[in-house]
C-alpha positions in Angstrom: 31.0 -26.2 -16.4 30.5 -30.0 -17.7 30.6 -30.3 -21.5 29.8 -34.1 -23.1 30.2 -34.2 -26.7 28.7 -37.3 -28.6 28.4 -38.9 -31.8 25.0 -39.6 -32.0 25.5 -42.6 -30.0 28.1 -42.5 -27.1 29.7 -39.5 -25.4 32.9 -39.7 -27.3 34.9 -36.5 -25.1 34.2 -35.0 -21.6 35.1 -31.7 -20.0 34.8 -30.4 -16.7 36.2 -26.6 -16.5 36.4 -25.1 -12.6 37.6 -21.6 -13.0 37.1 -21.0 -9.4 39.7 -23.9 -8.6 41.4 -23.1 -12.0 41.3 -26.5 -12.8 40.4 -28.2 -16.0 39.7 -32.2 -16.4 39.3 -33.4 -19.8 39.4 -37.0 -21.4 38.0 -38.6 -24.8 39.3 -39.9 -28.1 42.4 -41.3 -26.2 43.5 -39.4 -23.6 42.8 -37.7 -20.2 44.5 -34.8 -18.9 44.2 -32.1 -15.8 45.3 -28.4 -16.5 45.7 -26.5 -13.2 47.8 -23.7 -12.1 50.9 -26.3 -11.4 50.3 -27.5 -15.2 49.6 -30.3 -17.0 49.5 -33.5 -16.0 47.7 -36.7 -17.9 45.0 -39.1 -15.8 45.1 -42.5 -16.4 43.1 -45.1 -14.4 44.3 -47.3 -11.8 44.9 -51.2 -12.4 44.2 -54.0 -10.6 41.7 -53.0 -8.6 38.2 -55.0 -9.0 35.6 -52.7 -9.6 33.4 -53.6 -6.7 36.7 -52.6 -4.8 36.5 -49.1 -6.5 36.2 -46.2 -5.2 33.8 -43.4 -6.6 34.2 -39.5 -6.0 31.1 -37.0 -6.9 29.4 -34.0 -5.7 26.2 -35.2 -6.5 24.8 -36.5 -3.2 21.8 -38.5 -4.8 24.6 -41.3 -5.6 24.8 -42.6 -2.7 23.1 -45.5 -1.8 22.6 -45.6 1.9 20.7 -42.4 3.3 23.0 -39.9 4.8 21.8 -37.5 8.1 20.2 -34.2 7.4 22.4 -31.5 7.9 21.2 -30.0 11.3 18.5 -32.8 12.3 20.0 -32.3 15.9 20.0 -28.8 15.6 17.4 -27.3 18.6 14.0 -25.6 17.3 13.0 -24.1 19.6 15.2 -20.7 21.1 13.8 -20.5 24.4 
């Protein structure tokens, strides 16, 4: 579940709730924390690092910029 909660002009909190993983992200209005079944732990970001040097994580494949293989394209048609 992704919740954004905004102000009427920026999204001001953000949570991300995976009960399958039983993990919960959260950040906004000055902190960031992740709840999991070893507890609670706050996020912070890492310094120093130029952000063309940084590295992005998502699920959502349409991010990427260079095409990636289709799943299968080697995959034979035919079963004869």
């Amino acid at each position: 579940m992704l919740i954004g909660l905004s102000d009427g002009q920026d999204v001001i909190y953000g949570l991300i709730d995976q009960p399958y993983v039983g993990e919960r992200f959260e950040g906004g209005l000055g902190h960031a924390r992740l709840t999991s079944a070893a507890g609670e732990r706050a996020l912070r970001v890492r310094g120093g690092t130029p952000l063309e040097r940084a590295t992005l994580l998502t699920t959502f494949p349409k991010s990427a910029r260079r095409p990636r293989p289709r799943p299968f394209a080697a995959w034979p048609t035919g079963r004869g």
